[in-house]
N, C-alpha and C positions, 0 to 999 in steps of 0.2 A: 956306350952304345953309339954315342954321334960319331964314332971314325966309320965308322960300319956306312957303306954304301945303303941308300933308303930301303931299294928292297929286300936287302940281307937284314932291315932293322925289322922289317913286318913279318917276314920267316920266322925271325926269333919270337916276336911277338906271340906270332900264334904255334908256337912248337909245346904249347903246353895242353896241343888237343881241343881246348875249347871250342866252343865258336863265340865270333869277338862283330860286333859292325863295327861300321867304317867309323863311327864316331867315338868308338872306341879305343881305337887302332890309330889313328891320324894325330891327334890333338898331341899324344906324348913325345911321336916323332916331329914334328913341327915344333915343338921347345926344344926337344935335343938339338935340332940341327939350326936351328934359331931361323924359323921358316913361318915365322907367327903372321902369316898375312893368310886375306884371300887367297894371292895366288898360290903361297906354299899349300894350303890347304889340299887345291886344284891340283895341284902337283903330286901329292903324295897317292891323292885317290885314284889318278891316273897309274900310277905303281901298280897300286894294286890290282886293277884291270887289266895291266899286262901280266901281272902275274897269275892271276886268272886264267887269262888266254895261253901260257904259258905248260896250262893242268897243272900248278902249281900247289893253287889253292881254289877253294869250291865255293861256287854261291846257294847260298845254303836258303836264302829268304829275301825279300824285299820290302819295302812298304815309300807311299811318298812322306817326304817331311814336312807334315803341316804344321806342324810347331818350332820349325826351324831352329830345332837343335842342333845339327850339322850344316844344312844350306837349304834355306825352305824351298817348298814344292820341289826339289831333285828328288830321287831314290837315294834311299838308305838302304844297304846292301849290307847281308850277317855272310861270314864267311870262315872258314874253316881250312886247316890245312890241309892237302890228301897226301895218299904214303910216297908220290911221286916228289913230291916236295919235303916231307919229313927225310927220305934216304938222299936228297938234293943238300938238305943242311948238316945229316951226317956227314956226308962227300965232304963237304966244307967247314966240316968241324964248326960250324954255329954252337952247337950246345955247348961246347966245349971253353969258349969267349968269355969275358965277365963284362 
């Protein structure tokens, strides 16, 4: 999955319909692409918010992180993917990838 450009790794991620937060979601891709910092962290979650903005994927929840599980006092964001993004990774044959 690390040849996979980041935001085609978070498509995949959530093509299984769930809803996933971002602490979720971040932490796996950040090993695979050996991005184990703050800033990769930063980096990833920013992904995700353009793909967001994108209508990619949907934000589904929020809450702050006082126990800074992710990055304390930030938003912790639960997100999901919509059908404009699920027929996006059919296009692209994502499911299809190992």
């Amino acid at each position: 999955m690390a040849t996979l450009p980041i935001k085609f790794q978070i498509i995949k991620t959530l093509l299984d319909g769930g809803e996933h937060w971002n602490y979720n979601i971040v932490p796996p891709i950040q090993k695979a692409c050996s991005m184990e910092s703050n800033y990769g962290r930063d980096t990833i979650n920013f992904d995700l918010l353009e793909l967001l903005s994108a209508g990619m994927i949907e934000d589904l929840e929020q809450q702050v992180d006082e126990d800074g599980v992710f990055k304390k006092d930030f938003l912790l964001h639960k997100y999901r993917i919509t059908d404009f993004g699920r027929e996006w990774a059919e296009a692209m044959k994502l499911s299809e990838e190992d």
